[in-house]
N, C-alpha and C positions, 0 to 999 in steps of 0.2 A: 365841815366837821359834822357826824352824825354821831350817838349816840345810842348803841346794842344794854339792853338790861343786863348787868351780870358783867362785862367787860370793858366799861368805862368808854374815856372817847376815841375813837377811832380816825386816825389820819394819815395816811399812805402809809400803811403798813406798822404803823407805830401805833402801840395801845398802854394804856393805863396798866400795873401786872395785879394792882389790886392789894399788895401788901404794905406798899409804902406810899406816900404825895410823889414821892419824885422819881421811882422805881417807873421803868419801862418793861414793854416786851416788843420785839422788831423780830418781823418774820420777812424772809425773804429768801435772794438765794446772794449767795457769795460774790458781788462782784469783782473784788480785788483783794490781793494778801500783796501787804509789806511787813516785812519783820524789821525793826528797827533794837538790834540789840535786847534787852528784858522787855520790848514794847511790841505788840504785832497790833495792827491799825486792820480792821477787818470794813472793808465798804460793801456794806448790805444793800443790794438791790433790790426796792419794792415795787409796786403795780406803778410806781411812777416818779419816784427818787429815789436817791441816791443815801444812803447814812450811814455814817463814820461811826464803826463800833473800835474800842481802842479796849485791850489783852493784856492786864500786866502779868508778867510771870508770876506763876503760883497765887494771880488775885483772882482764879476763875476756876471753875468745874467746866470739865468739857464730856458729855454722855451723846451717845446716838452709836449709827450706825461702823462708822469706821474703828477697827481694832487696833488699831496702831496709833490711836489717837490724834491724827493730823487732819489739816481744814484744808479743803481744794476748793479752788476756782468753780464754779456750777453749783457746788452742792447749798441745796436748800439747808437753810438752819432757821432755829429761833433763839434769839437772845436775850437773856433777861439783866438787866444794870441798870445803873445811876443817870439819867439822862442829866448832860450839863452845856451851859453856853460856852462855844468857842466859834467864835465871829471866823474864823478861817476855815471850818468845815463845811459840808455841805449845808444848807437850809439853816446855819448858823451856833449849830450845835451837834455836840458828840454825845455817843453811850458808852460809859463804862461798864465792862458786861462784869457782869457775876457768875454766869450761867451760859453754857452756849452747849445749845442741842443738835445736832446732826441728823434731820429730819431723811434726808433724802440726799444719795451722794450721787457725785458725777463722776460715769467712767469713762468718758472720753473727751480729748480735748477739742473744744466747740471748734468747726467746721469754718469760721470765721475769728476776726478778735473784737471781742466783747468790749474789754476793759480798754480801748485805743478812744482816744478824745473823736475820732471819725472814723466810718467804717471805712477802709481803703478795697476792699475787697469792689473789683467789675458789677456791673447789674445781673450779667446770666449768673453769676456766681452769690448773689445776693437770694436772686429769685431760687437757683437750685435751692439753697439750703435755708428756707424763706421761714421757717417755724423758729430757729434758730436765729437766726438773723436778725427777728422784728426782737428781741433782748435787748439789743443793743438801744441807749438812752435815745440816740439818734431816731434811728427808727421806729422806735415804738414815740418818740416824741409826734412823728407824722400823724399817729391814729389818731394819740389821743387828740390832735387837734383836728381831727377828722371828726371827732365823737363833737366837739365844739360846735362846728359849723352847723351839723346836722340839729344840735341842740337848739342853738340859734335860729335855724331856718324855721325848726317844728313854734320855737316860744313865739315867735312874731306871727304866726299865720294864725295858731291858736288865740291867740290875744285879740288878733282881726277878726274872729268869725269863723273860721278857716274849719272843717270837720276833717280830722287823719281819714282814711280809709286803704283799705289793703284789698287790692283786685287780682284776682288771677294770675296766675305766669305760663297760663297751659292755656291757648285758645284754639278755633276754630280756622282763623284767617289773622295775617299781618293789620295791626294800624295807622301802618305808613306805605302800605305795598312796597313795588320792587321784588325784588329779585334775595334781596338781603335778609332773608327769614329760615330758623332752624328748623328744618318740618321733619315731625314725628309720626310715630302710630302711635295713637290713644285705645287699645284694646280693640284695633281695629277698624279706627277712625282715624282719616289724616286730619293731623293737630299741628299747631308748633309753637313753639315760645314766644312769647311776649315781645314784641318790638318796642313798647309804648302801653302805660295805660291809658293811653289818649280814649279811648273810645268806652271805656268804663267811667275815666273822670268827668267824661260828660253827660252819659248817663246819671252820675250821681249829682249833679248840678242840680238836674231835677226835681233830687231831691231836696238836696240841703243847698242847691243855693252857690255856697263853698266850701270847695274840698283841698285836701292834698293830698300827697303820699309819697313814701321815700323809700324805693322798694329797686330790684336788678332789672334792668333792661338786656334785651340778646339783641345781635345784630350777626347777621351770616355775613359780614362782609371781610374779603381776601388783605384786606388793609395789614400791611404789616409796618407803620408806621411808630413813631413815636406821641402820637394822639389818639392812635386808636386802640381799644378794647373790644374784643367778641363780648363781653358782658359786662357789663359797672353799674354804678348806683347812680339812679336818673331821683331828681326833688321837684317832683312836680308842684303843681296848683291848675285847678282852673276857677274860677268866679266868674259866676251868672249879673244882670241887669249891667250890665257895661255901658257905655256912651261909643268906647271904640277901641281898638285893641292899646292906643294912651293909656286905660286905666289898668292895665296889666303890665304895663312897664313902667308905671309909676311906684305899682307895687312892688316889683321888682326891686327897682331903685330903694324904697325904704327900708325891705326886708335886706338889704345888701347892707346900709349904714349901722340898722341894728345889728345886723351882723356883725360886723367889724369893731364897734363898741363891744358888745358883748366878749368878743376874744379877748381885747385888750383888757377886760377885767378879770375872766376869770380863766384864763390860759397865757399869762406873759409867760410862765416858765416853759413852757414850750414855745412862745415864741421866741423869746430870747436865748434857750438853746438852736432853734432854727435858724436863729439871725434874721428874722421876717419882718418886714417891713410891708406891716400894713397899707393899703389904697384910701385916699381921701373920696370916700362916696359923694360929690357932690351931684349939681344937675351935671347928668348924663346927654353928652350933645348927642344930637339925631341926624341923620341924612339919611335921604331916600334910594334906595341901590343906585337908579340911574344918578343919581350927584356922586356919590360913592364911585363910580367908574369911572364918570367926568371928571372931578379930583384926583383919581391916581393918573390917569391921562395929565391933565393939567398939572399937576405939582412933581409927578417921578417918571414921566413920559410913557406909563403901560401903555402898550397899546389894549383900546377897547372889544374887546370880545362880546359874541352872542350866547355864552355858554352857559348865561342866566346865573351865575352863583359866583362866588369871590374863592380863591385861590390862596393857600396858606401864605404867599407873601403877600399877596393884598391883603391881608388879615393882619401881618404885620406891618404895613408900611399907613392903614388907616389907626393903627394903634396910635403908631409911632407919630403921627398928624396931630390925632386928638389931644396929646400929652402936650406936645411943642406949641402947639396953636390954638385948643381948644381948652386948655388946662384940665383935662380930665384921662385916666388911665381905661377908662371905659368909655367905648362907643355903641349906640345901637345903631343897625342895618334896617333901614325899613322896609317897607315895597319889592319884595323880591317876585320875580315871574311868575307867574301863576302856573306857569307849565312846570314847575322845579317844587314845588309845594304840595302838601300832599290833598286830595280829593275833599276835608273836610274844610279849609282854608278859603276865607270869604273873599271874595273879591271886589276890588275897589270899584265901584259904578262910575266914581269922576276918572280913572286911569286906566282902563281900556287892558290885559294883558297883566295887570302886576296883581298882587294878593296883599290886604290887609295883613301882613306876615314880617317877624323879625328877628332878626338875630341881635344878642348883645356880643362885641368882642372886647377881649380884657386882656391888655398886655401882649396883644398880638394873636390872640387864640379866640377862637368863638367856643363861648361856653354854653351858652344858651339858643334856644330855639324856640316862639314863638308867635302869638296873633289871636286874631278873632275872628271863630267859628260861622258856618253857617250855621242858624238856627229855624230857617223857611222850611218845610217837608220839599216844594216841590223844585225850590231851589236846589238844596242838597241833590235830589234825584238826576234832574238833570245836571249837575256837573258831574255826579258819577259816568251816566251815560256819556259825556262826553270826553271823560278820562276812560273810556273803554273798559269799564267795570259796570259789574251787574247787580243793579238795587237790591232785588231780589237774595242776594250773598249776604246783606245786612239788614233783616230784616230786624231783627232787635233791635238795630243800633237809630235804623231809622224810625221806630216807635216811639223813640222819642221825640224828634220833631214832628211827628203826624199826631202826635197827646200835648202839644204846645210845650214850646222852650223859649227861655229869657235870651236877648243880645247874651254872650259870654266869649268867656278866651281866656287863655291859661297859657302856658310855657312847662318846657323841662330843662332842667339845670343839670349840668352834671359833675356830680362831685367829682370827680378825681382831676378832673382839667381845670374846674376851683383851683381847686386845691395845689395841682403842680404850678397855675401862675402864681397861687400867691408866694409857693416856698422858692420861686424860680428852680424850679426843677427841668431838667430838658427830656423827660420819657414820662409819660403819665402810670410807666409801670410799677414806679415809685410811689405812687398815691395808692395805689391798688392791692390792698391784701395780700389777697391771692390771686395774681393778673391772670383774665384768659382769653391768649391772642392765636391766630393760625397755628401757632408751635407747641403751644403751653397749654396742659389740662391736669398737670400736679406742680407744687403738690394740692 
């Protein structure tokens, strides 16, 4: 609850009207009309509930836009009445209006149905009419616990030391190479979007030490999956003086617990319209890729490939290990191939071939991607040289290690794949605003 001078306290939509103790005013838009004989029950939808305004015949003034003086479905109003306890209505109480203003009418009937306990409506049919759509309680229930997590991620790093910072989204060169990068002209300069602030957040290491930032990633790749996104919100960190990339997934692991405390206190009502069912963050068990391939060999008969990387059923079928056998919904991947990882990723001295590098998978999906950097100048150079990249192309980036850099290592997270495991969701286009994949660039 916060307080504005001049209009009393403020709480999803409902304020003080300043004439009477017990007088409201409710802005919102029209969720639902029932006429119940001399009674019309008016459910005003605000930034994030629901509330029952109840119309006795001739106990109200109705002024605003519509001449014919009738209340439709969309149209924004403000209501001024008697707020009172009734344990059956929403949030536990109704408004008896006095006053009901007709701010803004609607002339068309919404593209979906709003006022349905579930939107039934398909996903392309969601996403066409996607402005419209996020209205519905359901839907807009995703964001606000979207706005949650992000909260959560920022309060806990903050708290550790952690400095926000906000880098670029217009560069020079990819920071993951490949093939998978949007390339533009910058006024006549080839440029492209951002892959990763990988190569800025270590830059600022140097500064501060510890950074994060929770900003869109682009990825060009043809993926037209239900995990993939051409753009989403990547939640980074990195943190400098390490011992080994452990202390980056330990972070991980705490920032995950607070997490989930944090939702349970101040987002039940979105979880509980979500039906979500939180993850017990405990220790998160570890295994090294090679145990990881051994074990789906061993326990579901895959057979073992050289392809260096894990396959969305192997993603599900190690979930689904970790749950039954290791009591945890979360597993981290460690030691992946050093040839699969990208150029700035340190390689293990005792394992010949694999990279101080990890993934966490949660519920069957990898969410995160992580490890511990190189920080040597001449180390960095030669594993460029030997990934057939040219030092010389980063020269900035390699100023840093040539001006001395701490051990460090960092990871990105990515919200909306969060976010669909937690709500069990099956398309991460559902977690995503405004999704943008091979098909999709409105709305």
């Amino acid at each position: 609850m916060m307080t504005i001078k001049g209009m009393g306290p403020l709480q999803e939509g409902i304020r003080q009207s300043g004439s009477a103790p017990d007088e409201v005013i409710v802005e919102g838009c029209i969720h639902r009309i029932r006429e119940m004989g001399k009674v019309i029950f008016v459910v005003i939808r605000t930034s994030r509930s629901l509330i029952q305004c109840v119309l006795d015949e001739g106990g109200y003034q109705l002024t605003g836009l519509r001449e014919d003086g009738s209340l439709n479905e969309g149209d924004c109003v403000r209501v001024t009445g008697i707020k009172k306890e009734e344990p059956r209505a929403f949030g536990g109480f109704e408004v008896h209006g006095r006053s009901i203003e007709v701010l803004s009418v609607a002339n068309a009937l919404p593209p979906v149905s709003l006022n349905k306990p579930k939107l039934s409506s398909g996903l392309d049919v969601i996403l066409d009419h996607r402005p419209i759509a996020l209205r519905h309680p359901q839907q807009r229930a995703i964001f606000k616990l979207q706005e949650g997590i992000v909260k959560a991620f920022r309060h806990y790093l903050s708290a550790n030391d952690f400095t926000e910072i906000h880098s670029p989204k217009t560069t020079s060169a990819g920071a993951e190479g490949g093939a998978n990068i949007f390339k533009m002209d910058y006024f006549g300069q080839p440029a492209c979007l951002a892959q990763s602030p990988q190569i800025y957040k270590q830059m600022m290491v140097g500064v501060f030490g510890r950074v994060f930032e929770v900003a869109p990633v682009f990825r060009a790749e043809k993926h037209n999956t239900t995990r993939h996104l051409n753009e989403y919100i990547s939640m980074d960190f990195e943190m400098g003086y390490i011992k080994g990339m452990e202390d980056v997934m330990d972070t991980e692991a705490a920032m995950l617990r607070y997490m989930m405390d944090y939702l349970k206190e101040n987002y039940s009502q979105e979880l509980s319209l979500l039906k979500v069912e939180l993850p017990v963050v405990g220790e998160i068990p570890v295994l090294k890729f090679k145990e990881a391939k051994e074990l789906l060999a061993r326990e579901y008969g895959r057979r073992v490939t050289g392809n260096g990387d894990l396959d969305p059923e192997e993603e599900v079928l190690l979930c689904q290990y970790s749950k039954e056998k290791l009591g945890s919904e979360f597993i981290f991947i460690t030691h992946f191939p050093s040839s699969r990882r990208p150029f700035y990723a340190m390689d293990d001295p005792n394992d010949p071939g694999f990279a101080f590098s990890f993934d966490l998978l949660f519920r069957g999906l990898e969410i995160t991607t992580g490890g511990q950097r190189i920080h040597d100048y001449q180390q960095q150079v030669t594993k460029m040289q030997e990934m057939g990249l040219e030092p010389s192309d980063f020269e900035h980036y390699l100023s840093i290690h040539k001006h001395g850099m701490p051990p460090h290592g960092g990871l990105g997270l990515g919200l909306e794949r969060l976010e669909m495991q937690l709500l069990g969701l099956n398309n991460v286009r559902y977690t995503s605003l405004f999704p943008r994949d091979v098909k999709r660039i409105t709305p």
